[in-house]
Backbone as CSV, one residue per row, in Angstrom:
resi,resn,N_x,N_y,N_z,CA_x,CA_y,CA_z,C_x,C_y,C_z
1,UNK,0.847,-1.161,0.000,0.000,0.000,0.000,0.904,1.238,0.000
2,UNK,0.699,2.143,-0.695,1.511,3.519,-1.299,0.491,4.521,-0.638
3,UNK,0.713,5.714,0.812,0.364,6.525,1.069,1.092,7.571,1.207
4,UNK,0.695,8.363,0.613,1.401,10.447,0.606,1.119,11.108,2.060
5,UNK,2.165,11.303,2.122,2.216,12.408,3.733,2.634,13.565,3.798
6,UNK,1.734,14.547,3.064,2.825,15.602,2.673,3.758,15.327,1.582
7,UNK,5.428,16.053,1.636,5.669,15.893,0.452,6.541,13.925,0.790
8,UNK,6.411,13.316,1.378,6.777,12.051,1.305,5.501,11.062,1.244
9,UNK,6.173,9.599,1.002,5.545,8.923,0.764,5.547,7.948,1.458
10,UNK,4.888,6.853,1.636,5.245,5.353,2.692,4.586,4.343,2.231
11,UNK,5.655,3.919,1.657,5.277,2.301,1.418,4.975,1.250,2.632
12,UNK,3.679,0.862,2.742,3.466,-0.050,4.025,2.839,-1.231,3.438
13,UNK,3.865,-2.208,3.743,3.610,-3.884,3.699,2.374,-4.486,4.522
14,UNK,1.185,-4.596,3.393,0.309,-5.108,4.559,0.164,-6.788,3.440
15,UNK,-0.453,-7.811,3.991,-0.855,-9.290,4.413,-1.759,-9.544,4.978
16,UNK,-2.767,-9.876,4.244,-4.090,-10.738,4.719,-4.412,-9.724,5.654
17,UNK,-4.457,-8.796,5.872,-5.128,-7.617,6.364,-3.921,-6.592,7.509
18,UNK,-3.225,-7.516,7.865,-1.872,-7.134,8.674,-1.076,-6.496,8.272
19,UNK,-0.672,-5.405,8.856,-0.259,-4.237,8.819,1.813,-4.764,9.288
20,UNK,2.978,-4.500,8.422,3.787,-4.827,9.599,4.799,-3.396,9.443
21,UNK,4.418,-2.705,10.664,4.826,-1.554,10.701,6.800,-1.347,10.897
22,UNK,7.245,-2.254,11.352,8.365,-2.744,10.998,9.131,-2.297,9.823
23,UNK,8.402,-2.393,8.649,8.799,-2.588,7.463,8.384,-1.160,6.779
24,UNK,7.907,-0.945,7.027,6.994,0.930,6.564,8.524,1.049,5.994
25,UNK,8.373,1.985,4.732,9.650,1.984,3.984,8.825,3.646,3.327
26,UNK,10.123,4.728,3.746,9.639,5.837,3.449,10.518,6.019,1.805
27,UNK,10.025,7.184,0.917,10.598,7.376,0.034,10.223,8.710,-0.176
28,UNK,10.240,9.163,-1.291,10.123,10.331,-2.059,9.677,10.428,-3.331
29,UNK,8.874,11.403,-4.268,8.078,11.119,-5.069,8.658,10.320,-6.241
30,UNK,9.856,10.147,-6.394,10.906,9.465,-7.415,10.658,7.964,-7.033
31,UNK,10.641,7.508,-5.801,10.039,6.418,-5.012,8.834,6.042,-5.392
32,UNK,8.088,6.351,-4.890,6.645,6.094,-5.025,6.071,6.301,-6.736
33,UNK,7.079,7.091,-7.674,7.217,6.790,-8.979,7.347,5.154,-9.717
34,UNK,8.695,4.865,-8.917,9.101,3.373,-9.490,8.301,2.287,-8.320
35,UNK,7.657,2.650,-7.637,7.044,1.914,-6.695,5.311,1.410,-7.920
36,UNK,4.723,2.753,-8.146,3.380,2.344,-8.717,4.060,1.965,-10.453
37,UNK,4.981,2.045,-10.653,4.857,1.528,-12.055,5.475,-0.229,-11.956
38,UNK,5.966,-0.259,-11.436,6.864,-1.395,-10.901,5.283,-2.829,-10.822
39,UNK,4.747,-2.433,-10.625,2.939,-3.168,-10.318,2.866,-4.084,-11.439
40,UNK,3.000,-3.418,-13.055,2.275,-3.367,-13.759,3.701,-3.090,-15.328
41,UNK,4.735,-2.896,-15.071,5.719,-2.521,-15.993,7.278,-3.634,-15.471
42,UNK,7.322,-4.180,-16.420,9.137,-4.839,-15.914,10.216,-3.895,-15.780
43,UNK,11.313,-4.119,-15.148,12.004,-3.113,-14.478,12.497,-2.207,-15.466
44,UNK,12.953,-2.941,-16.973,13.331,-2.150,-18.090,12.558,-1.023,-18.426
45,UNK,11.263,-1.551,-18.502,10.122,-0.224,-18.707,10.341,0.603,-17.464
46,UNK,10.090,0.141,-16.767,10.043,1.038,-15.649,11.099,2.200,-15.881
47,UNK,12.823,1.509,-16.014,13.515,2.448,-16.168,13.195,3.603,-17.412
48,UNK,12.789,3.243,-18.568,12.356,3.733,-19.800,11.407,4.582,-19.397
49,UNK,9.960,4.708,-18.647,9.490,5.544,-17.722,10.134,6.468,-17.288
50,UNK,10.942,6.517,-16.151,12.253,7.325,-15.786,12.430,8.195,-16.502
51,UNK,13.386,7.441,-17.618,14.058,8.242,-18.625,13.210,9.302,-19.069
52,UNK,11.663,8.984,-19.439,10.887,9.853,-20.063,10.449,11.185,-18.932
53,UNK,10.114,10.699,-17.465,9.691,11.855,-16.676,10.268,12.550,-16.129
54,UNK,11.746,12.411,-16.120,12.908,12.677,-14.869,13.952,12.895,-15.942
55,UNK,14.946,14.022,-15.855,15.864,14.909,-16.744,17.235,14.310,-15.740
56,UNK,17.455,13.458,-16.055,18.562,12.836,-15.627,19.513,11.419,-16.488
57,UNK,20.588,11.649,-16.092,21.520,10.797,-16.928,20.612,9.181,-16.869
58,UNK,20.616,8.421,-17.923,20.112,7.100,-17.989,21.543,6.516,-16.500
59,UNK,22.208,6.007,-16.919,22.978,5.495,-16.000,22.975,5.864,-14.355
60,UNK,22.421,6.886,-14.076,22.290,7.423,-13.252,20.683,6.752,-12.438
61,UNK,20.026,7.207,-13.465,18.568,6.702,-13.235,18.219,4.945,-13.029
62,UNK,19.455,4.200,-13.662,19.742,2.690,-13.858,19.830,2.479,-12.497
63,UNK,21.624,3.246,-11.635,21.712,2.921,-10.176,20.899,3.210,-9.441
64,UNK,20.036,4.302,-9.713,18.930,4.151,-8.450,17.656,3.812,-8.253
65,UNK,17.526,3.208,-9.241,16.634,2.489,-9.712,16.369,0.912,-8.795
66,UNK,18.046,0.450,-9.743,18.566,-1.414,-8.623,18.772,-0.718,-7.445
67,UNK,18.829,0.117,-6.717,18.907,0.610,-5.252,17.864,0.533,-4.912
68,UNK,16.758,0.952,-5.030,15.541,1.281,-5.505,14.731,-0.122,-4.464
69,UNK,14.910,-1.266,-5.957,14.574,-2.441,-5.659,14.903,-3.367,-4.829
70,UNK,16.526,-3.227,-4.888,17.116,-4.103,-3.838,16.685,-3.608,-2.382
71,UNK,16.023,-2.480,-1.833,16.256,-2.016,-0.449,14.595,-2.434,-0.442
72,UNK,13.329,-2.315,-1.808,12.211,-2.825,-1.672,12.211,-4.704,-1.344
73,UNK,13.214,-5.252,-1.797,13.018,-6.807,-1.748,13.765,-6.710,0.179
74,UNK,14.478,-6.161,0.161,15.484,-6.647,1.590,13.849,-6.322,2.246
75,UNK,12.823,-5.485,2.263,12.100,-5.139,2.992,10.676,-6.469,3.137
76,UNK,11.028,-7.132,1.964,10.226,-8.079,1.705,8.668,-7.687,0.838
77,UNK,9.554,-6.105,0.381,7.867,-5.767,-0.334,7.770,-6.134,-1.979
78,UNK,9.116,-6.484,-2.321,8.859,-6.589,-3.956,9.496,-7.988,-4.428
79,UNK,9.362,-8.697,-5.051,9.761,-9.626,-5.623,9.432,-9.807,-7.089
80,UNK,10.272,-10.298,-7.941,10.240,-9.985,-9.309,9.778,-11.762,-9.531
């Protein structure tokens, strides 16, 4: 579940109705960018997304992207 708090965002891991606040994983709208496309787009698109909304070097947008994901899986919220 993806909720806005102001200008941040919070990704919260919920399960069969369970909430695990533990895991609440804050980001920023660049976050919660690759968070709702990530649903519904493979990571390539996703990055290709990026590229199109965000004025930044591809390679650039690549590393923080796998940062991105790897700190969403350690959290146990994303799996490919």
């Amino acid at each position: 579940m993806l909720k806005q708090v102001g200008n941040e965002y919070m990704i919260i891991p919920v399960s069969n109705t369970n909430v695990n606040f533990s895991k609440i994983f804050n980001t920023n709208e660049v976050g919660a960018f690759i968070y709702k496309n990530l649903k519904n787009h493979s990571k390539d698109e996703v990055l290709e997304l990026l590229k199109n909304e965000y004025d930044a070097p591809l390679d650039v947008l690549k590393k923080d992207l796998d940062e991105f994901i790897n700190e969403l899986r350690i959290r146990g919220i994303y799996s490919d």
